[in-house]
C-alpha positions as CSV (number, residue, x, y, z in Angstrom):
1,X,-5.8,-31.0,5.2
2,X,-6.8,-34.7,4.2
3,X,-7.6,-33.7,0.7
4,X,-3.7,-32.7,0.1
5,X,-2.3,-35.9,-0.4
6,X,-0.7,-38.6,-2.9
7,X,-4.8,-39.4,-3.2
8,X,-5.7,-36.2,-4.7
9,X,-2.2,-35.3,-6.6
10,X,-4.2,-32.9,-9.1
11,X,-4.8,-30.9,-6.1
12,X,-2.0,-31.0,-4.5
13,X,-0.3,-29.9,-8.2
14,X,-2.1,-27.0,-8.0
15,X,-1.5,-25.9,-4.8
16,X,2.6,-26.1,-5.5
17,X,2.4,-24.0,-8.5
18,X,0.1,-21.6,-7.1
19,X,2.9,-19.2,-6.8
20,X,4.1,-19.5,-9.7
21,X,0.5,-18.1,-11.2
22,X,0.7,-14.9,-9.3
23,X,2.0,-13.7,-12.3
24,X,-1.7,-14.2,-14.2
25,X,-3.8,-13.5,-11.7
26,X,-2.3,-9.7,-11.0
27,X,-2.5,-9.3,-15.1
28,X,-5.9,-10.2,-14.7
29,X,-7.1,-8.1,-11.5
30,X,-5.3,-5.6,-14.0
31,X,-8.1,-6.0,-16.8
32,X,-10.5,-5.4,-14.9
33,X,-9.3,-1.9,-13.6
34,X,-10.1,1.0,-16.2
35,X,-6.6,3.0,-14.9
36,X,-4.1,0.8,-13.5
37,X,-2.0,2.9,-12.5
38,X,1.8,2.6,-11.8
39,X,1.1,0.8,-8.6
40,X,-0.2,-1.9,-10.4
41,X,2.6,-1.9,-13.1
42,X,4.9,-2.3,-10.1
43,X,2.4,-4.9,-8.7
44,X,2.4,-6.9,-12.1
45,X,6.6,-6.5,-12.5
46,X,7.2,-8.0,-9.0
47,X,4.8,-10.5,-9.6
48,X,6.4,-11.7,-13.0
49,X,10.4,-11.7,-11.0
50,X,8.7,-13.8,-8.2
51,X,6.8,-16.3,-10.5
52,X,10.1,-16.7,-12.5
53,X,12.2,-16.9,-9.4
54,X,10.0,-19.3,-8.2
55,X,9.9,-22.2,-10.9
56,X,13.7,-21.6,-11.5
57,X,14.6,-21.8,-7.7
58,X,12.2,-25.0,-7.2
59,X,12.1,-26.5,-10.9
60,X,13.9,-29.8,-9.8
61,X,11.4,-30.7,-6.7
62,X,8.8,-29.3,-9.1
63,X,9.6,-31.5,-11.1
64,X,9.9,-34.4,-9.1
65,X,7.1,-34.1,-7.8
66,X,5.5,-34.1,-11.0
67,X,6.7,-37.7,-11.4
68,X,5.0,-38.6,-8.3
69,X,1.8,-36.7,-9.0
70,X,1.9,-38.4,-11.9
71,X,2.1,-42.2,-11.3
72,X,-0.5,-41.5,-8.3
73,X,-3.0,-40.1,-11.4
74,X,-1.9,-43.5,-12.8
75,X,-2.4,-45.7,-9.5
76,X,-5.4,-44.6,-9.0
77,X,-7.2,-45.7,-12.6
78,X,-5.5,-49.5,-12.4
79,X,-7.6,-52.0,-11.0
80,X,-7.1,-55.9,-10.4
81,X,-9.9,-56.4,-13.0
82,X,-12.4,-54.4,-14.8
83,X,-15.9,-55.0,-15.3
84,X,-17.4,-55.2,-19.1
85,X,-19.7,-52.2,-20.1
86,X,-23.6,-54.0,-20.3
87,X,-24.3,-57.3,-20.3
88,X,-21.7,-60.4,-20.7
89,X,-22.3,-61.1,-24.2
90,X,-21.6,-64.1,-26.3
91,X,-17.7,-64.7,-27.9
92,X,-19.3,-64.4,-31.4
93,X,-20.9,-61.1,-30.8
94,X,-17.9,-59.6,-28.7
95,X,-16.0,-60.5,-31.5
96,X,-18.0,-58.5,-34.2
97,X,-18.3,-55.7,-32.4
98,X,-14.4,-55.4,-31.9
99,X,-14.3,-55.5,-35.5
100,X,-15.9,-52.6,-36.1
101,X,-14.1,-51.0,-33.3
102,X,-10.5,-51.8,-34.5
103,X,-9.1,-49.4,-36.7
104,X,-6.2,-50.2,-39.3
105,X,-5.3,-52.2,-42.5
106,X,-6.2,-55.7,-42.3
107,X,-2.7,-58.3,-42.4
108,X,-3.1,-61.9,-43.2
109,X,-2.2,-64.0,-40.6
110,X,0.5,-66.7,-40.5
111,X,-0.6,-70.4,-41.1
112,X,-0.5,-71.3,-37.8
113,X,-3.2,-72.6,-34.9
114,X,-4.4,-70.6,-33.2
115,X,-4.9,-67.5,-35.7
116,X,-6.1,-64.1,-34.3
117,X,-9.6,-63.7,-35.8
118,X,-8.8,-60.2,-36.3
119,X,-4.8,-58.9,-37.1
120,X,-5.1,-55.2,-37.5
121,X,-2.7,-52.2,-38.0
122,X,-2.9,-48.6,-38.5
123,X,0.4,-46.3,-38.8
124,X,0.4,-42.6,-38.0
125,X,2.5,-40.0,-37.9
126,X,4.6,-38.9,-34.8
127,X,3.9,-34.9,-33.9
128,X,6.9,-35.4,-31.5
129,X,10.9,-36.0,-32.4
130,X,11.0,-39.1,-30.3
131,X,9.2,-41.4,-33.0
132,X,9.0,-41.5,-36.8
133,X,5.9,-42.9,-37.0
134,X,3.4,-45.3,-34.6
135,X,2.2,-48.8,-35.2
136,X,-0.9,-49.6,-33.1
137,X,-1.2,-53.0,-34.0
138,X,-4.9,-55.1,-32.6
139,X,-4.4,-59.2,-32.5
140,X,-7.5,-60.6,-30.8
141,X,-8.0,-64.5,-30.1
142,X,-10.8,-66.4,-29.1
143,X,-10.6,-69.5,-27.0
144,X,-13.1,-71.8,-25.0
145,X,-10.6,-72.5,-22.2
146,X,-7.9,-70.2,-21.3
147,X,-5.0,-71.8,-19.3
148,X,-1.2,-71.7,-19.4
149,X,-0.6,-73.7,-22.3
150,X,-3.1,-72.4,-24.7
151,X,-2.2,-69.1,-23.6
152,X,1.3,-69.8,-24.1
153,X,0.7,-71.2,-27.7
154,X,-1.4,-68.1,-28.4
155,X,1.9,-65.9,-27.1
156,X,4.2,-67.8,-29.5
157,X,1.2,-67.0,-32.4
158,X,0.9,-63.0,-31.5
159,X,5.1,-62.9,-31.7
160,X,5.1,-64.8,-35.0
161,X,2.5,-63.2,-36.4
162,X,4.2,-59.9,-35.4
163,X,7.9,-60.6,-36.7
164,X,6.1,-61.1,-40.7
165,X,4.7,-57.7,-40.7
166,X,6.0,-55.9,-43.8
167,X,8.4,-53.3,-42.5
168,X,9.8,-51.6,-45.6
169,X,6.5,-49.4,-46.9
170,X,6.8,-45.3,-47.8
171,X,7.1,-42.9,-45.5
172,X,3.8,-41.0,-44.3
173,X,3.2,-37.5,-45.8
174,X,4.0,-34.7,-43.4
175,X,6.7,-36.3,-41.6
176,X,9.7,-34.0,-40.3
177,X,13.1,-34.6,-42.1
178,X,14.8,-35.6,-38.5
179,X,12.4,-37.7,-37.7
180,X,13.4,-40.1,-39.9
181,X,16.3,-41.5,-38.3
182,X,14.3,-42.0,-35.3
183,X,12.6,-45.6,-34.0
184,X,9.4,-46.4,-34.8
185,X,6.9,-46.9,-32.1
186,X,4.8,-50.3,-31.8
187,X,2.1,-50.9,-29.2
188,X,0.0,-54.2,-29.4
189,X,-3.3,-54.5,-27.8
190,X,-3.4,-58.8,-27.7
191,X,-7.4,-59.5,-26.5
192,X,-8.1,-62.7,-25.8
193,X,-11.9,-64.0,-25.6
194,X,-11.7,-66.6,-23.2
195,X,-15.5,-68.3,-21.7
196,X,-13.6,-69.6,-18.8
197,X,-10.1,-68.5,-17.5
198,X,-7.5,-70.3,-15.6
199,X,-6.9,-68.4,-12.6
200,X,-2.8,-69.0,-13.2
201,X,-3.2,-67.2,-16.5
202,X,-4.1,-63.9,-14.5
203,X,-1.0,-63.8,-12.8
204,X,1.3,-63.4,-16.1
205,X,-0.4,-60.5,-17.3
206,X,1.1,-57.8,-15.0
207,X,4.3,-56.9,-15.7
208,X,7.1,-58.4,-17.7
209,X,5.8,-62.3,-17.0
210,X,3.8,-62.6,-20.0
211,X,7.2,-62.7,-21.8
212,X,5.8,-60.2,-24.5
213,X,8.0,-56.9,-25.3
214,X,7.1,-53.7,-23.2
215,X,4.8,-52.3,-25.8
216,X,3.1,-55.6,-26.2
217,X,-0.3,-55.4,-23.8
218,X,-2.1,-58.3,-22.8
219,X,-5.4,-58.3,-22.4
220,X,-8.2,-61.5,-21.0
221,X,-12.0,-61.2,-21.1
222,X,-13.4,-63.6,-19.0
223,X,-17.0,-63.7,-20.7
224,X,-17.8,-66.4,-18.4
225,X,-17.9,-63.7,-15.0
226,X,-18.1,-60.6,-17.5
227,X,-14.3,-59.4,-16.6
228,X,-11.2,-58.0,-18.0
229,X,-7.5,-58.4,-16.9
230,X,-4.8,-56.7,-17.9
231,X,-1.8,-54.2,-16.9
232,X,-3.5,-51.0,-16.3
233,X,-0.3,-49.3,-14.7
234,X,0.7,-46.3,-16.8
235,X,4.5,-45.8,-17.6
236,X,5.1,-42.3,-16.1
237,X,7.4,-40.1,-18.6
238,X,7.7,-36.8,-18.6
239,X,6.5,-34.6,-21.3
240,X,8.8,-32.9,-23.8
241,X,11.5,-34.6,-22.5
242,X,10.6,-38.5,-22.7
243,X,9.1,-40.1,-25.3
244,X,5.9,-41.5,-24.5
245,X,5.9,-45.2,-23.7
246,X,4.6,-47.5,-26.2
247,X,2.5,-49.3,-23.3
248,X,0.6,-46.3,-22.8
249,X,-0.3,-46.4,-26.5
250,X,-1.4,-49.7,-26.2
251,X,-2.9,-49.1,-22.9
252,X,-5.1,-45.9,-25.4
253,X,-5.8,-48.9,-27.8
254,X,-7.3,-51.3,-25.5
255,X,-10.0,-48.7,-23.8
256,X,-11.3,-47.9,-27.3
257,X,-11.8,-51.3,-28.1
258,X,-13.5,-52.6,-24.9
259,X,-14.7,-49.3,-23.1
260,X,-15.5,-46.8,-25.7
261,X,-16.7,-44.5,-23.0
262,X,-14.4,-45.0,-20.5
263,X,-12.8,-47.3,-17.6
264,X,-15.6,-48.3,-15.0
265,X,-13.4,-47.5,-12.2
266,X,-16.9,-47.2,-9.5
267,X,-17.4,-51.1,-10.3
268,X,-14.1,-52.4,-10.8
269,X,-11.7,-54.8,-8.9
270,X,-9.9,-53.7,-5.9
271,X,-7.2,-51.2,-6.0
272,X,-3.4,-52.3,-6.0
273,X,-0.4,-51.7,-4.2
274,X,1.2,-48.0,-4.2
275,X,3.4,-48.3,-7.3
276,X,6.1,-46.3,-5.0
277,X,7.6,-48.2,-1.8
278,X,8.5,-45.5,-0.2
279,X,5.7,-43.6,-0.2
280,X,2.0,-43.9,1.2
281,X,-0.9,-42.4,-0.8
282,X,-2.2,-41.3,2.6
283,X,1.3,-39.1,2.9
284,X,0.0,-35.5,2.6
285,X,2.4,-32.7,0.4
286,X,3.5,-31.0,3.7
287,X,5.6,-34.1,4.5
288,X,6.5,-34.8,1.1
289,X,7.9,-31.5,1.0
290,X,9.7,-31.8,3.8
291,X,11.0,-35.1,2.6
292,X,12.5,-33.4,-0.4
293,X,14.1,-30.3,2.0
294,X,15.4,-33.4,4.3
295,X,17.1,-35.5,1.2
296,X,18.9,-32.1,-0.1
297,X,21.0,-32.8,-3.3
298,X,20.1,-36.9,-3.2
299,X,16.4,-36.6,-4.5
300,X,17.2,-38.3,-7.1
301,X,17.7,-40.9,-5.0
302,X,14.9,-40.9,-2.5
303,X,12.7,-41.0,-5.6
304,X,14.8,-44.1,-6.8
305,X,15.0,-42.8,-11.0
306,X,14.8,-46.1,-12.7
307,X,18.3,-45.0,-14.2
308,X,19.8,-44.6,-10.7
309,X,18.2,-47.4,-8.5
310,X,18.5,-49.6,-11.7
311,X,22.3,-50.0,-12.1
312,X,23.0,-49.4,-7.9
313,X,26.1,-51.3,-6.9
314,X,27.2,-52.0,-11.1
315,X,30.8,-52.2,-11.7
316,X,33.1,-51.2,-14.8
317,X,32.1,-53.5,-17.9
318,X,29.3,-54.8,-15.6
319,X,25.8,-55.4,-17.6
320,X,22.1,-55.2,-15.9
321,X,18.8,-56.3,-17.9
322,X,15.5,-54.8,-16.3
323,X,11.8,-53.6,-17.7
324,X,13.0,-54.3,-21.4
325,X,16.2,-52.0,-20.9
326,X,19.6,-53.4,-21.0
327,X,22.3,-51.1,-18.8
328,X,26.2,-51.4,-19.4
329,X,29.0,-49.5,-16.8
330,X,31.9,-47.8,-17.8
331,X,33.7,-46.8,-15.4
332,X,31.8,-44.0,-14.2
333,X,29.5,-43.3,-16.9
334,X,26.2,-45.5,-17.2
335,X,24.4,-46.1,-20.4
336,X,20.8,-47.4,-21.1
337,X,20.0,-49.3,-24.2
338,X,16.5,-50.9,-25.1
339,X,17.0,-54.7,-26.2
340,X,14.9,-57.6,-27.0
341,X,14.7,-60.9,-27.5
342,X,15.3,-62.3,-31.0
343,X,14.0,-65.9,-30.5
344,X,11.4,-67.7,-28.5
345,X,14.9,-69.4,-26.2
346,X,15.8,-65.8,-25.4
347,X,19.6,-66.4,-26.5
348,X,19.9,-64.1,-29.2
349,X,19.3,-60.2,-28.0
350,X,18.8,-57.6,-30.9
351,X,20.4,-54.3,-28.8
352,X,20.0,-50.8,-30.0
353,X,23.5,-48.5,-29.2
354,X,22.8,-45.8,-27.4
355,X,23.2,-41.7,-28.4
356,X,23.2,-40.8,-25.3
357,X,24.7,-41.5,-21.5
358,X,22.2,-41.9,-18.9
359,X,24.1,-41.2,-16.1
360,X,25.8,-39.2,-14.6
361,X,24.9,-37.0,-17.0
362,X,23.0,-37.2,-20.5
363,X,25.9,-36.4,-22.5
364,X,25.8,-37.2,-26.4
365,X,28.0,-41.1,-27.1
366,X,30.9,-40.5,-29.5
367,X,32.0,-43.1,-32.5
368,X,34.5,-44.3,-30.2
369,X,32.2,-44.7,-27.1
370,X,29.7,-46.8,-28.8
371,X,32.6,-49.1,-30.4
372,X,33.1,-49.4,-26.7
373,X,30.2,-50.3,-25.5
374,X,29.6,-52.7,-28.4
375,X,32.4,-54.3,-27.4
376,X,31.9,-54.6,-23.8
377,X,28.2,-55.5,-23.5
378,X,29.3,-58.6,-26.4
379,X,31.5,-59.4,-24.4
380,X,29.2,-59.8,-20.8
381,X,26.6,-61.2,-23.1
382,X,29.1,-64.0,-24.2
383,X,30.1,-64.9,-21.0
384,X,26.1,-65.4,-20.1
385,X,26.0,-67.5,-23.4
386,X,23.8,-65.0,-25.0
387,X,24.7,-63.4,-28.5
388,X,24.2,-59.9,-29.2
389,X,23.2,-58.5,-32.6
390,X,23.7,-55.0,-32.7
391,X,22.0,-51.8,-34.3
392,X,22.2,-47.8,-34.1
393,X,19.6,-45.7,-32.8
């Protein structure tokens, strides 16, 4: 069938756990029945073992394919560019009405040119273990001409601006004792009101070129042809497992601002690149399916896991810096740490020790495996004349 495939992956997610429902559906026929009867007790047991048997003998293709579903949902709301709702208005306007739209405390800026015109942040509480609390921070700028040097001085402005927020404030009510030991979230929705746009500006704001940290979003209007640029590629994660990526928070923050009732996906830009190289969003389940029964026990690596395609060919005390994450081998065992740049030169690294190995397993770090890794990631990081300041998770 031509609807079952990477195009339709809400479809095709139903159609894989269909099985698994058999379950619900008997107890329902069930309902409806005014005497059951024991053949439909035996009915609704057999049901329940094969539903069960099911998601345990498939979970880890299920969930697989989950991630794929997943970033195909995400592929197919990012565009090149997306067109504003009504009419291209004036910068002044624009700008008043994101005021009212921007939620937060208001911060004073830092002395420095160019100044966001608005420098808002709201904190909230985390209702998951992975964050003690989330910063959505909103810096918008307004310029007459956009190119690579005024949007390279408002860059150095947004991270200045972002290092004198006031960190040490009370805790929010309701917060769950363990929760305090764990990171705070940040996502920054940076809008820039441009009336004319260089067209090398466009290419930095996909990806990590803008220099900005991962939950840092860029975003351009072009009021001049009545378009916005920015990174709509959602981070895939999965849920309950993986905490959810500041980008996509960022990614929440700059919809409400600029589409308040959602993306105008019928007149936007052109659609980009499948997201997977592997795969086509033409492929239909059945041979995805049989891709997975063809790759056995390595579907990890046909799906190339960021953890595993990541830190391919490392070596002992080897390190590897990719998508904001720094990677450090020992011997066998892989860990992943988030790190980030400290100054504007890039030479000083603040580097979180992990809890956890990433690979080959996600076993818990000891006291004497993080002294290790502290000592051999200095050390790498010294030899690439970079210093590393350190800090536990």
């Amino acid at each position: 069938m031509k609807l079952l495939t990477l195009k339709h992956p809400t479809l095709c997610q139903i159609v894989l756990y269909a099985p698994a429902l058999t379950f619900f559906a008997v107890l329902f026929l069930g309902s409806l029945l005014e005497d059951p009867g024991y053949v439909w007790v035996l009915l609704f047991l057999l049901s329940a073992v094969f539903s069960i048997y099911y998601l345990f003998r498939f979970m880890f293709p299920l969930i697989a394919s989950d991630m794929i579903f997943s970033t195909a949902r995400a592929w197919k709301r990012d565009r090149l560019w997306y067109p504003m709702p009504g009419p291209v208005r004036d910068r002044e306007a624009l700008m008043e009405v994101l005021c009212r739209r921007a939620q937060g405390k208001s911060l004073t800026p830092v002395d420095r040119i160019p100044a966001p015109v608005i420098f808002r942040r709201g904190r909230s509480v985390s209702w998951t273990v992975f964050y003690r609390e989330i910063h959505r921070i909103t810096l918008v700028y307004g310029v007459d001409i956009l190119d690579e040097q005024s949007f390279g001085m408002i860059l150095d402005s947004a991270r200045i601006n972002l290092r004198n927020i006031p960190q040490k404030e009370k805790p929010l009510p309701l917060m769950d004792p363990s929760q305090k030991s764990a990171p705070t979230a940040q996502a920054v929705a940076l809008v820039i009101l441009a009336d004319r746009v260089s067209e090398a500006v466009m290419d930095r704001l996909r990806g990590p070129k803008s220099g900005m940290g991962k939950g840092t979003l860029p975003c351009v209007v072009d009021l001049g042809t009545g378009r916005c640029w920015f990174d709509g590629m959602r981070e895939v994660h999965m849920l309950g497992a993986q905490p959810k990526p500041e980008k996509n928070y960022a990614l929440d923050m700059v919809t409400k601002l600029l589409f308040p009732i959602g993306l105008p996906l019928g007149n936007a830009g052109p659609m980009l690149p499948f997201p997977i190289k592997d795969l086509s969003p033409d492929l239909s389940l059945k041979n995805l399916l049989l891709r997975f029964q063809d790759q056995g026990a390595n579907f990890l690596v046909f799906l190339r896991i960021k953890e595993k395609w990541r830190t391919r060919g490392m070596k002992h005390g080897q390190i590897k810096m990719a998508g904001g994450k720094l990677y450090y081998k020992h011997h066998k065992r892989v860990a992943e740490m988030d790190c980030r740049p400290m100054d504007e030169s890039g030479k000083t690294l603040e580097v979180t020790l992990p809890d956890r190995w990433c690979l080959p397993r996600s076993n818990r770090t000891s006291v004497e495996d993080r002294n290790r890794i502290r000592r051999g990631v200095d050390a790498a990081l010294t030899a690439q004349g970079i210093q590393a300041r350190f800090r536990e998770s």
